[in-house]
N, C-alpha and C positions, 0 to 999 in steps of 0.2 A: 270423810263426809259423803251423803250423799249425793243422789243424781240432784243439781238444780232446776227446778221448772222454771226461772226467769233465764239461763243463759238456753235453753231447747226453744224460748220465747223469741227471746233476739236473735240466735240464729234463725229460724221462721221470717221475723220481721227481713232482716237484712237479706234472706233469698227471695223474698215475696218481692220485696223493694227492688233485686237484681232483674230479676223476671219482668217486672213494671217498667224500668228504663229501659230493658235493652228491646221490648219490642213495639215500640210506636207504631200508630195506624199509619202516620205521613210524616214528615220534617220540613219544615222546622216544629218541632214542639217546645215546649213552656220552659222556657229556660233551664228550673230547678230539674228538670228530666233529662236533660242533656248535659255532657259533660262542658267542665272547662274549655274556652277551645285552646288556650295556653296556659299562664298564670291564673292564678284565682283559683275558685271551687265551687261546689256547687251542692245538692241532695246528692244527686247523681255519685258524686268523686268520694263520698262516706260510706259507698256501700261494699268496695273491695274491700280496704283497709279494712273497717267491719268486721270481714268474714277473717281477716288474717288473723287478727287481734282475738275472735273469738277462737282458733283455730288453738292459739297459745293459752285461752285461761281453758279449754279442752283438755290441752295437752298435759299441762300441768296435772289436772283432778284426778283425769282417767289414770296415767302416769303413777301418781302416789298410790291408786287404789290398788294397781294390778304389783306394785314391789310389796304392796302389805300382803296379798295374797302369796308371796311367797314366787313371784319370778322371777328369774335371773337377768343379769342387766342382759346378755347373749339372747335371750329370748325377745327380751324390749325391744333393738334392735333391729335384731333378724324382723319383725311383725312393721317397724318404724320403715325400714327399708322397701320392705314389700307392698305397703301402704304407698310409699311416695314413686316408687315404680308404674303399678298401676295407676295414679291420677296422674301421672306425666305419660305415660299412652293415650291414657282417655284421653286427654288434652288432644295429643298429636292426632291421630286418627281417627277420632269419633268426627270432632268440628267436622272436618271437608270429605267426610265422607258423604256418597259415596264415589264422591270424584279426590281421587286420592294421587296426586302427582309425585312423587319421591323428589324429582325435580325441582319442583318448587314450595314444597308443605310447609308449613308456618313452624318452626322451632317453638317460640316462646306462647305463651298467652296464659289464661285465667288458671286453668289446671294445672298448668306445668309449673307457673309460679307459687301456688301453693305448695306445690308436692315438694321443689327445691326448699323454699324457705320453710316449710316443715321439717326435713330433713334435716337441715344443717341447724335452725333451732332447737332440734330435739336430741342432738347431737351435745349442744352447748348445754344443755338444760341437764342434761344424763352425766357429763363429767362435771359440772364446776357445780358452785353453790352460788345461792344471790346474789353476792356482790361478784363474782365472777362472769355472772349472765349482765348484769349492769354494765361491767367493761364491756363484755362482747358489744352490748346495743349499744353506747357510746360511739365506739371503736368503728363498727360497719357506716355508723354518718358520718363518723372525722372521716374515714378514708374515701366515702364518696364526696365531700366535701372537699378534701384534698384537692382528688384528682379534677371534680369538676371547675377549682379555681385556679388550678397552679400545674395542667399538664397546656404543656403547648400546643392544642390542638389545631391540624391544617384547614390554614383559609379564613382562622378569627381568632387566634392564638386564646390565651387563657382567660379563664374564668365567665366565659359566653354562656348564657343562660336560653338564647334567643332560639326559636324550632326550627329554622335554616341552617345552624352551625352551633354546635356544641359537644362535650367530650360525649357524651352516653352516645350521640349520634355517628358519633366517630366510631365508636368502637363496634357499634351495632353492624354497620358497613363493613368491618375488616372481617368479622365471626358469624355475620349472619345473611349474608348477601346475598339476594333470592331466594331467602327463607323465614322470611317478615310480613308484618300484618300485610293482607291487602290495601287496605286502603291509607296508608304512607310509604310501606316500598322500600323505603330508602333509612326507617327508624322503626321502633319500636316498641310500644306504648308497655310492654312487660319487655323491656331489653334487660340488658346483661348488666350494665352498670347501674341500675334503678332498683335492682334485685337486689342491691346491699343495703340500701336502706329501710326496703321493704321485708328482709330477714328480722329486722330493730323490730316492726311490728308486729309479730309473732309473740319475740320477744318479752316488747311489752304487756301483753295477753299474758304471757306466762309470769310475768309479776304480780299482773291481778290476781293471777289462781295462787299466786305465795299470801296475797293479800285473805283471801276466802280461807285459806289453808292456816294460816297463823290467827285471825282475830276470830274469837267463837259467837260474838257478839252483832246483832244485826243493827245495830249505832256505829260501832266501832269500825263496821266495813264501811258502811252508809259515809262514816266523813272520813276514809280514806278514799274512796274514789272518787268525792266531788273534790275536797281537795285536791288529790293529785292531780285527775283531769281537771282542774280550772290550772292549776301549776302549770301543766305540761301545754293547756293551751297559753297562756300567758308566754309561757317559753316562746312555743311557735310564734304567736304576732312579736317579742323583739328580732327570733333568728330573721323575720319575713322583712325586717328592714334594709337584711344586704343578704337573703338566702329565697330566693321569690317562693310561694307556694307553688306547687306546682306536680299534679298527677299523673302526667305522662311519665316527669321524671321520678318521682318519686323522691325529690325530693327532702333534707333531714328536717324542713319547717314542714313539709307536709306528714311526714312521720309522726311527728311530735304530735301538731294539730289532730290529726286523725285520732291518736293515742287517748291525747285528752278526750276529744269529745266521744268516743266509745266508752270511755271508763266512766263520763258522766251518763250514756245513754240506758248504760247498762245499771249503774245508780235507779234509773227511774225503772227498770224493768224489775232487778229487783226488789225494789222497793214496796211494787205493784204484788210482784207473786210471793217473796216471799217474809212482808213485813204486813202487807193490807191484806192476803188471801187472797185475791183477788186474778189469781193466775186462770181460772176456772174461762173467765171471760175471755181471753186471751186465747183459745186452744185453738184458733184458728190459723194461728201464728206457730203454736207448738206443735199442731200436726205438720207444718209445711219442714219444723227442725228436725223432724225425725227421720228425713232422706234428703238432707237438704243437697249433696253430691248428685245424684239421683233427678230430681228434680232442675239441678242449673243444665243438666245434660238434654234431658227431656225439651224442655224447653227452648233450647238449638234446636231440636229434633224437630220437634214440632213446628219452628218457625221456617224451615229450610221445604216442611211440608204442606206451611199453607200457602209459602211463595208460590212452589211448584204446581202445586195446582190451581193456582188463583184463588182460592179461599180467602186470601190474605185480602185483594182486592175485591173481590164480593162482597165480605161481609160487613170491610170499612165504607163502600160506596156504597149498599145497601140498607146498612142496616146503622153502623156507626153516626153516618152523616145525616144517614133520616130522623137518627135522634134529635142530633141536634146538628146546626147549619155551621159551627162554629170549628173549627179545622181543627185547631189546636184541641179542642174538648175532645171532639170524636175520635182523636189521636188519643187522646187519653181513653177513652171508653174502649177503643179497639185495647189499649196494653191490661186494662182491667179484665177486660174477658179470656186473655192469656193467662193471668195469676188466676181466675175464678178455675178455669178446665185445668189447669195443671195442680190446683189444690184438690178438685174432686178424685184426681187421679192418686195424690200424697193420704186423701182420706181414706180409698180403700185398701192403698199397701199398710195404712195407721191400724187400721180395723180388722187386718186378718195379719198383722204384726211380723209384716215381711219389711225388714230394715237393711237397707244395702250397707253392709260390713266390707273395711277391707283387711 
């Protein structure tokens, strides 16, 4: 099958949307723009998951096209590996540059976690078949599930969920000690043991591309992905009875939850481009998918450069708050004008059709 114009939509949507929460004019901002601060979820907590899940119905398309062109799985591989090398540098070294400490550099985050659970999903995806990638996703939340209810962890022994004491946090301490987000230190937020439930969500991305790959029918997709995403949400609110939501950890209700409601978002996306036509409208969103790597980078970039020069705070005290007196709004109007300059900038690589490849 061909290139989709609804899923280059939704990814657009979901880095426009990344871009929009992570850079506020001030905090506190509007709830839905900030993440969870424990349990629960938010706008905010839909937009990693998102890009994971979209990464896997990717994976899947591209995947099938390039074995019909006649590649070797050696080839697939070799391109698979070298892809997840590179976003796991970018990761490490771009962020804090160009204050680069060996010392203390951040291991885990937004890139590296991709590149990992790319990796090892495409790994699963390349030897087994459906119901074999179904075990796997099962398999990686029983055993974080496991471990987070029945390992005796020091100082709150088992099945602790709380952000004081818990196994992820435990384990993030013994493997990652001085080389964690700044601002927790002592845990996280893409730790080691959250990585296994967030590999499921790839996963699940790569079901929906068996889902696009199997039905030829645009009904036929249409009520397997509300279906299943209403399913998979329904899943999540029982697991959340004794499994809390929860996106620092990653949680297998927030797996779930996330799952579902990407397979229904992406229902309306598709729906939009490519059952109403109506994708045309949208391209403001599908220029931003066509570097969407590219652009989450940039966007670091650029906010590290309008701290540093005070841009950041001229323009919100200036100009944001002159709009309007309203703290919260003008926090928001400062993040709008990040996704507006960072789109102009995704229009002209769209326009002279330079696509960052890895």
């Amino acid at each position: 099958m061909g290139r989709l114009q609804s899923l280059d939509i939704f990814r657009g949507f979901t880095i426009a949307s990344m871009i929009l929460v992570n850079n506020p004019g001030s905090s506190p901002a509007y709830a839905q723009l900030e993440h969870a601060e424990w349990h629960g979820w938010t706008f905010t907590d839909t937009v990693f998951p998102f890009f994971l899940w979209i990464v896997g119905v990717a994976m899947t398309l591209s995947t099938a096209r390039r074995i019909e062109r006649g590649q070797s799985r050696a080839e697939l591989l070799r391109h698979a590996f070298q892809r997840a090398v590179i976003l796991f540098l970018l990761g490490v070294f771009v962020g804090p540059f160009p204050h680069i400490d060996l010392a203390t550099i951040r291991i885990p985050g937004v890139l590296q976690r991709i590149a990992v659970c790319y990796l090892i999903a495409f790994l699963i995806f390349l030897y087994t078949n459906v119901r074999g990638q179904i075990l796997w996703l099962l398999g990686f939340n029983a055993l974080c599930l496991g471990l987070m209810l029945f390992y005796p962890t020091p100082g709150c022994g088992a099945g602790s969920w709380t952000m004081e004491c818990n196994f992820a946090r435990y384990v993030d301490s013994l493997f990652l000690s001085g080389h964690m987000w700044r601002l927790t230190k002592d845990w996280d937020p893409e730790g080691i043991v959250s990585t296994l439930p967030a590999i499921s969500t790839v996963l699940f991305g790569a079901l929906a591309g068996h889902v696009l790959r199997h039905f030829q029918w645009h009904t036929a997709r249409l009520q397997a992905f509300v279906f299943g995403g209403s399913a998979l949400f329904a899943a999540a609110q029982v697991m959340s009875i004794w499994v809390p939501i929860n996106k620092n950890l990653w949680t297998p209700s927030f797996a779930f939850l996330m799952a579902g409601l990407a397979m229904i978002s992406f229902a309306f996306w598709y729906w939009l481009a490519e059952v109403r036509g109506a994708g045309r409208w949208f391209r403001f969103f599908e220029i931003y998918g066509s570097n969407a790597i590219l652009m989450f980078l940039l966007s670091g970039i650029f906010a590290d450069i309008a701290d540093a020069t005070g841009f950041h705070e001229w323009w919100y005290g200036n100009v944001c708050l002159a709009i309007t007196s309203v703290q919260k709004n003008a926090s928001v109007l400062y993040a709008l004008t990040n996704v507006l300059v960072l789109w102009l900038v995704a229009y002209v690589l769209w326009r002279r059709k330079w696509f960052l490849k890895f």
